[in-house]
C-alpha positions as CSV (number, residue, x, y, z in Angstrom):
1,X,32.2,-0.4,-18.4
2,X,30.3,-2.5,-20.9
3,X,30.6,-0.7,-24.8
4,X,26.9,-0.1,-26.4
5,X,25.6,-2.1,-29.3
6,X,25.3,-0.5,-32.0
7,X,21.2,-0.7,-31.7
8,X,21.9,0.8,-28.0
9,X,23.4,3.6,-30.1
10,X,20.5,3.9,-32.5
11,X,17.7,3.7,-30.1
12,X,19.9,6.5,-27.7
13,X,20.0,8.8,-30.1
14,X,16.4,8.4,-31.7
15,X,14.9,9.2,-28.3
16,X,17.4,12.2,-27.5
17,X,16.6,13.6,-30.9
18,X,12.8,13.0,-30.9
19,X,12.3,14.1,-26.9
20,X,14.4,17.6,-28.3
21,X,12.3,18.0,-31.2
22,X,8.9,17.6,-29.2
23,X,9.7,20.4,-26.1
24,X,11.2,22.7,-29.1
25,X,8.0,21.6,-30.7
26,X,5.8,22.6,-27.5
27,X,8.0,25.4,-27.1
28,X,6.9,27.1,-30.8
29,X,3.9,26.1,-30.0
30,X,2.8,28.7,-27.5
31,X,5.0,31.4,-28.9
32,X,2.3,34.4,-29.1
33,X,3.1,35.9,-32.9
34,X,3.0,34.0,-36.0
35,X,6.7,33.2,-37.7
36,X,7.7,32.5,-41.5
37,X,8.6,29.0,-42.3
38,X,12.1,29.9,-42.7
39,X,12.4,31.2,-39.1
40,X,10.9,28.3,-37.8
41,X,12.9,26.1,-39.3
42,X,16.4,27.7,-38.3
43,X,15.2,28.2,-34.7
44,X,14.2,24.3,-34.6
45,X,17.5,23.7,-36.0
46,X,19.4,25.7,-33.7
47,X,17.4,24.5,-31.0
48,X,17.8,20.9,-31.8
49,X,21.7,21.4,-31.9
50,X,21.5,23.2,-28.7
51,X,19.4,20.4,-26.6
52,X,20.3,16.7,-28.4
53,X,24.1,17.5,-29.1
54,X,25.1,17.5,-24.7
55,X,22.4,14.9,-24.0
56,X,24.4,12.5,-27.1
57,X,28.0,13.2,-25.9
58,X,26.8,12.5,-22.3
59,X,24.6,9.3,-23.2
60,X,26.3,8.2,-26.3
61,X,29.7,9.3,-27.0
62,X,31.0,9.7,-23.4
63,X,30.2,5.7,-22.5
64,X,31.2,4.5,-25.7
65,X,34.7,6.3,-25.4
66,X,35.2,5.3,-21.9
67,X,34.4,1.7,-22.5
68,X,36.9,1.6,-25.4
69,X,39.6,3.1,-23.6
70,X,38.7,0.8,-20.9
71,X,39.3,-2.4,-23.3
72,X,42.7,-0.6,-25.3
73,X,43.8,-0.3,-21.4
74,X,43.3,-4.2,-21.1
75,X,44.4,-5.4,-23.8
76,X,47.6,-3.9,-23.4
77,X,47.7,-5.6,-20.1
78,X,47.2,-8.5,-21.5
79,X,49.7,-8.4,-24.0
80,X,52.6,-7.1,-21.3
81,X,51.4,-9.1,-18.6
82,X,51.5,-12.9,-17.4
83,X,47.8,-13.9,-17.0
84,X,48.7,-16.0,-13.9
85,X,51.1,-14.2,-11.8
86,X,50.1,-10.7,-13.1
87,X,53.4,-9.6,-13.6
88,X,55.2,-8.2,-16.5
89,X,55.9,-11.1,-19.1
90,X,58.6,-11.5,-21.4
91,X,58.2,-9.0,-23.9
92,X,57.4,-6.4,-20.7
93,X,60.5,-7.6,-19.4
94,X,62.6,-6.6,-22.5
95,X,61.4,-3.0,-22.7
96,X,62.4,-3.0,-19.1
97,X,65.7,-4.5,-19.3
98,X,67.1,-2.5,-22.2
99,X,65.8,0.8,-20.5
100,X,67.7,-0.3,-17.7
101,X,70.8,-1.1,-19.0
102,X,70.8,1.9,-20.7
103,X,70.8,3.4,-17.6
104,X,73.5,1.6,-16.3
105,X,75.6,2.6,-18.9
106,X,74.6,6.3,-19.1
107,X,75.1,7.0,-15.0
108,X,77.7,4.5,-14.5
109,X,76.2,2.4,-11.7
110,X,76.0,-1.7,-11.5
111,X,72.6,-3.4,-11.6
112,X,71.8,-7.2,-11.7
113,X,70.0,-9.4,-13.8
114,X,68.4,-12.1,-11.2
115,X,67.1,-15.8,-13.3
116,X,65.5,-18.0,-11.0
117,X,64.5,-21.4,-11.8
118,X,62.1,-23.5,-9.6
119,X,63.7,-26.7,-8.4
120,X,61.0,-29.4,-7.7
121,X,58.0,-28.0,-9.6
122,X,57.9,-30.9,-12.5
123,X,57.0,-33.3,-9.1
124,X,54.5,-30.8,-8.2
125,X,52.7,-30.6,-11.5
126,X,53.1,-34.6,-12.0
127,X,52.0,-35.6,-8.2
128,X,49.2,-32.9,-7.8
129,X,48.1,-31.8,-11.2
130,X,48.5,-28.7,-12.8
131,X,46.3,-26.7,-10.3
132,X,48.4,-27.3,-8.1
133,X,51.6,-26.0,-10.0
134,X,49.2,-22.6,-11.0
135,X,49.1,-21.8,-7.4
136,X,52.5,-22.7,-6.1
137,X,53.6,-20.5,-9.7
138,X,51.0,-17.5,-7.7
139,X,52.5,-17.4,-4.2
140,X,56.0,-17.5,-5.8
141,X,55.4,-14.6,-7.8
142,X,53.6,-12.9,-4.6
143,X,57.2,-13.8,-2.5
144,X,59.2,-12.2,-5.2
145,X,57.2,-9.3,-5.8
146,X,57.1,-9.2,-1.8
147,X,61.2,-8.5,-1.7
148,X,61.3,-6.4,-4.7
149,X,61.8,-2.8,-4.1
150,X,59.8,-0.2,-5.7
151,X,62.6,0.7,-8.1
152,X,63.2,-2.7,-9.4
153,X,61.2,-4.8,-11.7
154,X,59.9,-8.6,-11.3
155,X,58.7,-10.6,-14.2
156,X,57.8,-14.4,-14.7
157,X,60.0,-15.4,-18.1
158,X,58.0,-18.5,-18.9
159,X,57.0,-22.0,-16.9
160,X,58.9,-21.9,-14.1
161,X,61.2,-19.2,-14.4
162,X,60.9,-15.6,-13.2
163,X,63.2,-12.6,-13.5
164,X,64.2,-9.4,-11.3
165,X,66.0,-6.6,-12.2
166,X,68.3,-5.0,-9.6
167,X,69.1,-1.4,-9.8
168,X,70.9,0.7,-8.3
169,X,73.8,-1.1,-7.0
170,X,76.2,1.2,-6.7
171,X,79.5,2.7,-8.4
172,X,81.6,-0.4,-6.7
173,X,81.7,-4.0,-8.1
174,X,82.8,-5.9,-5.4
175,X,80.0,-3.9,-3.3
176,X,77.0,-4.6,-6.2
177,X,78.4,-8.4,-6.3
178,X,77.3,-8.5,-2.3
179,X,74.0,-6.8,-2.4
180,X,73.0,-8.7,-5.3
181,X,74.2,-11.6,-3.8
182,X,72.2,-11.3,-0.5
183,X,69.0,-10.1,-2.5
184,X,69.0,-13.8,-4.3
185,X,70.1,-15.5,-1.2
186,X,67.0,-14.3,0.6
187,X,64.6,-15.0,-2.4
188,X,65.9,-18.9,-2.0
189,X,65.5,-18.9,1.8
190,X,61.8,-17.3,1.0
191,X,61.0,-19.8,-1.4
192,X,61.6,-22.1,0.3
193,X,59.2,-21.8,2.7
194,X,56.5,-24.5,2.4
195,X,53.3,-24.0,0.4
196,X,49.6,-24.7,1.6
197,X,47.4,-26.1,-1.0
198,X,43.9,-27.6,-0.3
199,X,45.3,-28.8,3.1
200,X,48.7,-30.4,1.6
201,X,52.2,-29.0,1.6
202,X,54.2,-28.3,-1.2
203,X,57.9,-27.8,-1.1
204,X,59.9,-25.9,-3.8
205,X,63.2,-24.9,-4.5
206,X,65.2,-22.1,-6.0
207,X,68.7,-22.1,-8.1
208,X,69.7,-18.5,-9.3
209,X,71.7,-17.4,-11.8
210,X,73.2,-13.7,-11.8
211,X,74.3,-11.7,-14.4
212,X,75.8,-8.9,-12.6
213,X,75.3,-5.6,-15.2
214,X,78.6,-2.8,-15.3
215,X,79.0,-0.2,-17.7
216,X,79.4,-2.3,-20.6
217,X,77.0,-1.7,-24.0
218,X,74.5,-5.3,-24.2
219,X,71.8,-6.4,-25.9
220,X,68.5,-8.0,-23.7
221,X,69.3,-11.1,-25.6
222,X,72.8,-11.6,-24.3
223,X,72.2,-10.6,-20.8
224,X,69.5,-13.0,-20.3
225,X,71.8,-16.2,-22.0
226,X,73.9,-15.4,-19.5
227,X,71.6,-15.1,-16.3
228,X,70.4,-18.6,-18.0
229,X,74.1,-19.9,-18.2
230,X,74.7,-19.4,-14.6
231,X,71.0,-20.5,-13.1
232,X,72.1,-23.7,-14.9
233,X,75.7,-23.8,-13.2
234,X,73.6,-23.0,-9.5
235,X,71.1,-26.6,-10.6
236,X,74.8,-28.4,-11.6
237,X,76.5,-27.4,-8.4
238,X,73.8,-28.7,-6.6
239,X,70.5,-26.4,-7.0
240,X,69.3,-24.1,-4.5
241,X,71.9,-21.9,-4.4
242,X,73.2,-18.1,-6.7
243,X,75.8,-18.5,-9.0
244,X,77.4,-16.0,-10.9
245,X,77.8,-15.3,-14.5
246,X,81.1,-15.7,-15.3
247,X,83.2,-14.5,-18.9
């Protein structure tokens, strides 16, 4: 909802007060006994109080505090979402990940911290133009978000590299190491999968790097070095493949 100008406000509540004032007006006006001054005066006031104060909050106040709740509702999108992909930036992703570590740590189950890093896109965004990298960056995100369940979070980190918090692994190590394992495994296969783009196809690439998440007190910081630390191992052992942070 557009917010009114300020002369929208004006000219609102000018006519509201004035079309109030002229039916209270008719209204005295055919009253059959005379009144004092006084009494006229405090029934016009009352009745002007009655009839203008609904007819402002409905025509005035109402749209004006819907449009700006409207616009403090988008700008906090803006500043927790990525304006491309439409999911949760960085700072998004941090409230996330330290809620959900603390959770980790509080009910003693493993989670994952997914960092995937396109392989390929630099020779998208050189040989096609940067149009071309925006939309392979949209049906990624679209892909990720397609294998993300409803309890876990995907978020795009920056360029080319997006996140995805795995909870809910279970009690077991070995166990959480194979789920999250198999989760990354089949966000490589998926994007894989060639890309359409104005009649061309573009082919990219994915190397992971998994921080696997016990019961042990982090900070956001940390965890995501260390996702980083192995998505770079997965590019050095050969790139489109999940490595594992290891201490």
């Amino acid at each position: 909802m557009k917010s009114l100008t300020t002369k929208q406000v004006i000219v609102r509540i000018v006519i509201i007060i004035s079309l109030a004032e002229f039916v209270i007006m008719m209204f005295l006006g055919i009253l059959p006994f005379d009144m004092s001054i006084y009494l006229v005066a405090v029934i016009d006031l009352v009745l002007l109080a009655l009839l203008s104060t609904p007819l402002i909050y409905l025509w005035v106040i109402k749209p004006f505090v819907t449009a700006r709740d409207e616009a403090l509702v988008q700008i906090s999108c803006l500043a927790h979402t990525d304006p491309l992909t439409k999911l949760p930036n960085r700072r998004l992703l941090s409230k996330y990940l330290q809620k959900f570590m603390a959770g980790t740590v509080r009910h003693k189950f493993h989670g994952a911290v997914l960092l995937m890093d396109l392989d390929g896109f630099k020779l998208i965004n050189d040989a096609h133009g940067h149009d071309a990298g925006d939309e392979v960056l949209v049906e990624i995100a679209k892909r990720v978000r397609s294998i993300t369940r409803s309890e876990d979070v995907a978020a795009r980190l920056g360029g080319d590299e997006f996140v995805i918090l795995i909870h809910h692994l279970g009690v077991d190590e070995k166990k959480a190491h194979d789920i999250a394992l198999q989760i990354a495994e089949k966000l490589i296969n998926l994007v894989n999968k060639p890309i359409n783009y104005n009649g061309t196809t573009l082919n990219v690439g994915a190397s992971i790097g998994i921080r696997l998440l016990g019961f042990e007190e982090l900070d956001t910081d940390t965890v995501i070095r260390e996702a980083d630390i192995a998505m770079y191992n997965a590019k050095q052992a050969g790139r489109g493949r999940a490595v594992f942070f290891e201490k």
